[in-house]
Structure formats: C-alpha cells, structure tokens
C-alpha positions as CSV (number, residue, x, y, z in Angstrom):
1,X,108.9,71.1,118.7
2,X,111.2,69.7,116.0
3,X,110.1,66.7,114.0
4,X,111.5,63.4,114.3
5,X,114.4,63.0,111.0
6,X,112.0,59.9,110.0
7,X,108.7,61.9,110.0
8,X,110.1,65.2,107.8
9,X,111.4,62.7,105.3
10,X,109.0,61.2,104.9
11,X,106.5,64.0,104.5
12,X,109.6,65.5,102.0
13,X,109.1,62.0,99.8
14,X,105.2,62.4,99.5
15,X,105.6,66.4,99.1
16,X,108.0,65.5,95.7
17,X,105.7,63.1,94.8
18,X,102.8,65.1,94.9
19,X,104.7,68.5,92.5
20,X,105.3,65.6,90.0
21,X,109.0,64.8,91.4
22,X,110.4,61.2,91.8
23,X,112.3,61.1,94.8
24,X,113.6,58.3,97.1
25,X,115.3,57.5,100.4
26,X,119.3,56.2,99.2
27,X,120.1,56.0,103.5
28,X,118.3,55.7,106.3
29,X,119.8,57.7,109.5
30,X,118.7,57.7,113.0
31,X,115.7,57.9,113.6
32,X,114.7,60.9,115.9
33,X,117.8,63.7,115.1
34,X,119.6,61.9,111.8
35,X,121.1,64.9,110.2
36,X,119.5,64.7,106.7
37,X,121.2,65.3,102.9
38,X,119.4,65.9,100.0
39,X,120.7,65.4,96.5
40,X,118.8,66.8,93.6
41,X,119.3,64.7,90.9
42,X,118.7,67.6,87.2
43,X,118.3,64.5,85.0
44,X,121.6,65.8,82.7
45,X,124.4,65.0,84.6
46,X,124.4,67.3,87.0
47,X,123.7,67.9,90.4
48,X,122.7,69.7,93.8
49,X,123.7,69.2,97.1
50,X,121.7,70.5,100.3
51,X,122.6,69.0,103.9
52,X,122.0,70.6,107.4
53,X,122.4,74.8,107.6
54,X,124.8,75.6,110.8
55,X,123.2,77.0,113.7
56,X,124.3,80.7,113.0
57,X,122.1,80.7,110.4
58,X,119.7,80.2,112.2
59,X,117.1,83.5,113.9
60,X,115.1,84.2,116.9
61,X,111.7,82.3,116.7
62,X,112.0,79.8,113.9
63,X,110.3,77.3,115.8
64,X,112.5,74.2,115.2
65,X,111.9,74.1,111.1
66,X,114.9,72.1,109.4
67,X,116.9,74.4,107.6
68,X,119.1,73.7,104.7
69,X,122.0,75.3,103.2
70,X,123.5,74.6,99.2
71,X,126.7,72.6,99.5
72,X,127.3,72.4,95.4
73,X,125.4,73.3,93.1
74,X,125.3,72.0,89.2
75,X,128.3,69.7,90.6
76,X,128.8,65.8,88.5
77,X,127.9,62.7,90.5
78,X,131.4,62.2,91.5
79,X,131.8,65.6,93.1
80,X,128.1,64.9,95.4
81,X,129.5,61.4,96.5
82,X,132.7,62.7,97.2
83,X,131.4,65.1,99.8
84,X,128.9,62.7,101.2
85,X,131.3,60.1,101.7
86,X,133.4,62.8,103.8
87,X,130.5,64.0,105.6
88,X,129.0,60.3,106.5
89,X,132.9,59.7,108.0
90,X,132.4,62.1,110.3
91,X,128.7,61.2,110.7
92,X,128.0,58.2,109.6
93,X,124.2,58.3,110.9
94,X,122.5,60.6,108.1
95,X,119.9,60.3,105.9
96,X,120.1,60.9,102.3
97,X,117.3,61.7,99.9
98,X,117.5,61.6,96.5
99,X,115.3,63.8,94.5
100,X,115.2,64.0,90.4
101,X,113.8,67.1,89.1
102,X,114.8,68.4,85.7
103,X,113.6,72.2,86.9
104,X,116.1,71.6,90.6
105,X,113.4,72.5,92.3
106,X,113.5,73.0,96.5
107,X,110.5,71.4,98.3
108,X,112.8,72.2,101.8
109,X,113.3,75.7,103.7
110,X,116.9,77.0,102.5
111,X,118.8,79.6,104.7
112,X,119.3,82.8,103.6
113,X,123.4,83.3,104.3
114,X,122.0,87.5,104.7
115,X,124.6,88.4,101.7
C-alpha cells in the first residue's frame, strides 16, 4: 500500500530534521497522490532537483515505495524554477520540498537508471 503524498512528506520533513537538515514544504499538492519535487538547496548557489521516477524504472515487488529520479544536478536557482514552473503547467497539483544541506544529501529512495 502506497502512502498518501501528505503523509511521506511529512515523514521526509521530520527525517531531514532529525540528520541535522532544515527542510520545508514551498507547495502543497493533493493530498492523497500529489506527485512530489524535491529541491536540495547546497547552501552555495547551487542546486538539485529530484521529482517522480517514470514507471519503467520501476521492478517487480517494490511494494509501492516513492521513487525518485535526478532531474539537475549542481544546477543555479533559475535553472530548478525554470523546470518546476514547466512541470507544475502540466501538473499544477505537486508538492515541492525544499531541503538545504551543504553535503546534498538524499533522505528519499532514488532509481537506479541500470547504466
């Protein structure tokens, strides 16, 4: 069973909180299924981007766990709101999470693209 978008945010918040991360919630989606963004904010001007991993990256048994796939990496400010801003025009009911961490660390399950 998949957790509700609200739930696994918030449980992402109190999980950066708690490895010494500031994080906060910059939109809130819908509430049971929201496709969810997370932007990973280095503290020197630059920036990660992580939203939803496509299905195909998904395998047999993996229970319903969110999955998240890079979108930039080490990108400026302008470059992550650029691609949000396209993304929330064809969805304009996500979540976004901002997270500031000098190390970039991931406190979310990334796919592994198999390369």
């Amino acid at each position: 069973m998949r957790l509700t978008s609200e739930f696994w945010v918030s449980a992402l918040i109190r999980r950066c909180f708690a490895e010494n991360a500031f994080a906060g919630l910059t939109a809130r989606g819908a509430t049971e299924a929201g496709a969810i963004y997370i932007v990973v904010d280095r503290l020197d001007g630059r920036y990660d981007l992580y939203g939803p991993a496509p299905q195909s990256f998904f395998g047999e048994g993996n229970g319903g766990e969110r999955l998240f796939e890079p979108l930039l990496s080490l990108a400026d400010r302008e470059a992550v709101d650029a691609r949000l801003a396209s993304d929330r025009r064809m969805d304009p009911d996500v979540w976004i999470v901002e997270v500031e961490d000098r190390e970039g660390r991931v406190f979310w399950n990334v796919a592994d693209s198999g390369d």
